[in-house]
Steps between C-alpha positions, in 0.01 A plus 500: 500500500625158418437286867731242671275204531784387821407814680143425440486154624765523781340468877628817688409245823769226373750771557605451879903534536781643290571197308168493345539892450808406286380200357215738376710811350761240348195356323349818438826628342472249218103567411634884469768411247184434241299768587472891439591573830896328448690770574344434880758271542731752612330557851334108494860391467630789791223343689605119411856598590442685868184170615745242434760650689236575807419108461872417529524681785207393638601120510803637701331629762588872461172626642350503838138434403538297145097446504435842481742547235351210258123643557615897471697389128178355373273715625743767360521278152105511479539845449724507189301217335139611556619868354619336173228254435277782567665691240513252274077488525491861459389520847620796711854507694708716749643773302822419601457162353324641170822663448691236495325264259421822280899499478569145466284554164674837388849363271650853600484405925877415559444127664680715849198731497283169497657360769496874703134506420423139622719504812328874617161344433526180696742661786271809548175455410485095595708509832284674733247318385620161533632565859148573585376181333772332725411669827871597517633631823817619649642209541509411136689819450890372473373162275334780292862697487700192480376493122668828431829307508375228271390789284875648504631150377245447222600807316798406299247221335221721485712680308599235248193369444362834396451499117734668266511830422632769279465769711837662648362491834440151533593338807679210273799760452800435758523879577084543516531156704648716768303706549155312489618237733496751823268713373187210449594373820465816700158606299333149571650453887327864488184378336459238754578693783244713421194213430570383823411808658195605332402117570475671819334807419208270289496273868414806659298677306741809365461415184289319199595207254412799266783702639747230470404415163519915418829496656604175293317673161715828602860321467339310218531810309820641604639168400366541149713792408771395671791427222558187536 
């Protein structure tokens, strides 16, 4: 596997607040573009798309405890980039994540499935774990919600940034368009609602980074088959 020599030389410490997190992916997009894993632009960009919108918000004061928010995105970012530079060395990865680059490669992954794949990797296997790197507590709770709404408004450009294609059910058609808008909001508000709480359960013990990277390899593969 062909590596990205940016991945390899980037300084996970130099990443300490959302704008560097975008900064990062918007430079990361472009070192994708000439490499095998291209077609990983369709959850890079999803993930461009939803930080820079955070980072807006951010500089408006829309959260309670901005500080937290900055060090929880790039702790969260970490995740993401260490799991494809590993990859890229051959080196092992979460499942979840596997599954994801494995599609980005594979011409017959819609560039929707991509995205699925990317989004259910970094929302359930990386959450919980990133909230535990952050030393989140309760109070951090509605800042951590507060993103669901950015989330809402970042899906009609998520949308048309996806790459084209062929396939009747892509979400490009008007009448498909419909239906994907509510439906990828629900799934991912869902998604998070769920990390948050078995950030809890790893707190306290219930259960494993193993079990949320099963749980994460589990929708990995019911998103595979979905036809989309």
């Amino acid at each position: 596997m062909q590596t990205i020599p940016f991945l390899s030389a980037l300084d996970f410490a130099s990443l300490r607040t959302t704008e560097d997190v975008a900064s990062v992916l918007n430079e990361l997009n472009q070192h994708l573009a000439s490499s095998p894993l291209e077609r990983l632009q369709n959850f890079n960009k999803t993930y461009v798309i939803i930080t820079e919108n955070v980072q807006r918000k951010l500089k408006n004061q829309a959260f309670d405890y901005p500080g937290f928010l900055n060090n929880f995105d790039a702790q969260f970012a970490c995740y993401y980039l260490d799991a494809l530079r590993n990859y890229t060395l051959g080196k092992p990865v979460p499942p979840a994540w596997r599954a994801t680059f494995d599609a980005a490669r594979d011409a017959t992954a819609s560039p929707l499935k991509i995205m699925a794949l990317g989004v259910n990797a970094h929302v359930n296997n990386d959450i919980p774990q990133a909230l535990q790197d952050c030393h989140a507590d309760t109070k951090h709770k509605n800042d951590f919600m507060r993103v669901n709404s950015m989330i809402a408004e970042s899906i009609d450009t998520v949308i048309h940034n996806l790459q084209p294609s062929s396939s009747v059910f892509s979400p490009h058609h008007q009448l498909t368009k419909a239906v994907y808008k509510p439906f990828m909001h629900a799934v991912i508000i869902w998604w998070r609602f769920a990390a948050w709480h078995n950030y809890w359960k790893l707190q306290s013990d219930i259960v494993s980074i193993k079990h949320v990277e099963n749980r994460a390899h589990v929708i990995s593969k019911g998103a595979k088959v979905l036809p989309i």
